[in-house]
C-alpha positions in Angstrom: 0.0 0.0 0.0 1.3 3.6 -0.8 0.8 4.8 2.8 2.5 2.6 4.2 5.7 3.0 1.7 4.8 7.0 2.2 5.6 6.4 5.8 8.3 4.0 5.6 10.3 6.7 3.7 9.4 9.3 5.8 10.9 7.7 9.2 13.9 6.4 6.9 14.8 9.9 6.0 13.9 11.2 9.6 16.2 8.1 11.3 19.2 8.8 8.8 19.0 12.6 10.4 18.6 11.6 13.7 15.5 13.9 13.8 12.6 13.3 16.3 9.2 14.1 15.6 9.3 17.5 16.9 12.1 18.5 14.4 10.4 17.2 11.5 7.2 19.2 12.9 8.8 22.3 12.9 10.8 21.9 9.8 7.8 20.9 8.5 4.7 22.7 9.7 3.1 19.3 9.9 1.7 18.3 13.1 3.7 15.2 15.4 0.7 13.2 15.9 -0.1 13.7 11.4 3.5 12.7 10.6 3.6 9.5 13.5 0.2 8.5 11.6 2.0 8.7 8.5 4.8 7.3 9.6 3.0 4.1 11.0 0.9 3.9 7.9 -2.0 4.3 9.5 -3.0 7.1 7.4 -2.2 8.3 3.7 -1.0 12.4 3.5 -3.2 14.7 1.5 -0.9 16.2 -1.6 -0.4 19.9 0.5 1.0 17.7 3.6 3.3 16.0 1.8 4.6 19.2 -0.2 5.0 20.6 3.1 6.8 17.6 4.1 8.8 17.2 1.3 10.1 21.3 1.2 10.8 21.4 4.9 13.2 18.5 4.3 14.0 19.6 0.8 13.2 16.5 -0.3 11.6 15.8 -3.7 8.2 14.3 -3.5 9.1 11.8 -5.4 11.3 10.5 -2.6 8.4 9.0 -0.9 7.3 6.8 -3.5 10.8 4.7 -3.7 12.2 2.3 -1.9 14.3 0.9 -4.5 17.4 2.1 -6.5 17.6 1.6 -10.0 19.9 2.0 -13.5 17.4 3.3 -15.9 13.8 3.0 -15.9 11.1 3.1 -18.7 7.6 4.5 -17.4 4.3 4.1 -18.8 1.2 5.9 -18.4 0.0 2.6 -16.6 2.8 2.4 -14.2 2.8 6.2 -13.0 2.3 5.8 -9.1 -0.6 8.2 -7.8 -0.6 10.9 -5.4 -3.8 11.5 -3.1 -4.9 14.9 -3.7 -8.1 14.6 -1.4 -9.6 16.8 -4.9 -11.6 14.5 -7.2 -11.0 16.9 -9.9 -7.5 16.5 -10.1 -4.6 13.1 -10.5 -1.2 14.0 -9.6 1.2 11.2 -10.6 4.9 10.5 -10.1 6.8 9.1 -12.5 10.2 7.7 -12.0 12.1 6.5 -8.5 13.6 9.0 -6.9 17.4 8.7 -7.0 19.7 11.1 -4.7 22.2 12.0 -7.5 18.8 13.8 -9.1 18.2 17.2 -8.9 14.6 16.9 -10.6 11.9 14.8 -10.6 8.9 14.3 -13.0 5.0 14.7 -12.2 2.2 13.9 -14.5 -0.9 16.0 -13.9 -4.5 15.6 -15.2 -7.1 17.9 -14.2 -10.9 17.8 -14.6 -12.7 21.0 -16.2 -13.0 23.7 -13.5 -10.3 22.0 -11.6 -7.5 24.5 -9.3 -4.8 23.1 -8.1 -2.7 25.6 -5.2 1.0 24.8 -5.1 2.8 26.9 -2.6 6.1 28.1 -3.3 8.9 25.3 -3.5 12.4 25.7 -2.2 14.6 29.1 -3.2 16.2 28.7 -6.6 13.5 25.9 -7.8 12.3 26.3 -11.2 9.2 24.2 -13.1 9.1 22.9 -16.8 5.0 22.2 -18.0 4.5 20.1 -21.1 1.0 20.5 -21.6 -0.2 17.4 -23.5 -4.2 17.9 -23.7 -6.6 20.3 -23.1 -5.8 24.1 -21.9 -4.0 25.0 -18.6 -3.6 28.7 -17.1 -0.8 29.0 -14.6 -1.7 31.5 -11.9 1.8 33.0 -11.3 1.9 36.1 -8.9 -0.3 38.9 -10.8 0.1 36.9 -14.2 -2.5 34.2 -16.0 -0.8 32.3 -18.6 -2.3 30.3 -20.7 -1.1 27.3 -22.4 -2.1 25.0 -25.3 -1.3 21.7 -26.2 1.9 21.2 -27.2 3.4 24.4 -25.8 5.8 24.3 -23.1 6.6 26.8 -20.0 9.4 27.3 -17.7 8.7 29.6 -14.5 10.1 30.2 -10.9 8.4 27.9 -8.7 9.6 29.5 -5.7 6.7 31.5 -5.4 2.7 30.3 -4.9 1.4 29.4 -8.2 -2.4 27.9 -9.2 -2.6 25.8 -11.8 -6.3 26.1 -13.2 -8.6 23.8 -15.7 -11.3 26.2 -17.4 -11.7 24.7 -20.7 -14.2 22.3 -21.1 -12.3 19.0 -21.7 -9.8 17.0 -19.6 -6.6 18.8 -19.3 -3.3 16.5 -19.0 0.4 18.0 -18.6 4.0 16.8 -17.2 5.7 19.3 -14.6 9.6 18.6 -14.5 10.4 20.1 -11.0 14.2 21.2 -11.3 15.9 21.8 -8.3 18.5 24.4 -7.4 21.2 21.8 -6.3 21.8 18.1 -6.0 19.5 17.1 -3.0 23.0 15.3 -1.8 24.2 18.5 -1.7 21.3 19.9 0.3 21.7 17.0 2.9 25.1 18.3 3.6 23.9 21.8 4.8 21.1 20.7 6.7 
């Protein structure tokens, strides 16, 4: 079950630190008694939890999803591993095992018509690739709306709040290539 390889991640990372529950909390903003739940398994973290999680410990979310290491690797549409958003209207997928020599990772996205999805501001220096694939998308980016159409491509900041919003009347699918400022082996060594 993904909650329980969510939270068997989660205290791996936290053990290798040598972090207690209270550190993670206030690294994280997430609650002890949330992140022992998730850590036991006993419950699965909403998508703004675990992006909360996974910038406090300048982790990629991805990280959460692997628990094995890996030479190359082929994904499929089929074998993307979901996300719970707690949103109906939106899937957030990720794609490929996170490996520590990274400094991206790769989401898959598919939003329902009048869907908004809120991303808060990702670590200093992160920027975002979105391959829109089907449908339209606007990115809500400070004061500005962009709009893309399939086949166009956008780079932006992420290290500010962003919305990413359906209001076109199909299905809207895209990829978001999350690039981050440094090797996250890198970031381990500062923390």
């Amino acid at each position: 079950m993904i909650n329980i390889t969510i939270g068997n991640q989660l205290k791996k990372y936290r053990e290798s630190r040598n972090y207690s529950l209270d550190e993670v909390a206030l690294l994280t903003n997430v609650s002890k008694p949330s992140l022992s739940n998730i850590e036991r398994g006993t419950t699965s973290p909403s998508i703004s939890t675990l992006w909360k999680i996974s910038k406090g410990l300048s982790l990629p979310i991805a990280y959460f999803f692997s628990e094995k290491e890996v030479n190359y690797e082929i994904a499929t549409m089929e074998s993307l591993v979901e996300i719970v958003s707690g949103d109906d209207l939106i899937k957030t997928y990720t794609a490929f095992t996170w490996d520590p020599s990274d400094n991206f990772e790769v989401l898959f996205l598919e939003l329902l018509p009048g869907a908004k999805r809120e991303s808060k501001a990702h670590s200093d220096g992160t920027k975002e690739i979105i391959i829109l694939m089907e449908g339209e998308l606007t990115l809500k980016i400070q004061n500005d709306n962009i709009n893309l159409l399939p086949k166009q491509l956008l780079r932006f900041n992420a290290d500010s709040d962003h919305q990413y919003i359906n209001a076109g009347e199909g299905e809207c699918k895209f990829a978001s290539i999350m690039i981050y400022p440094y090797k996250i082996d890198k970031i381990r060594e500062t923390l």
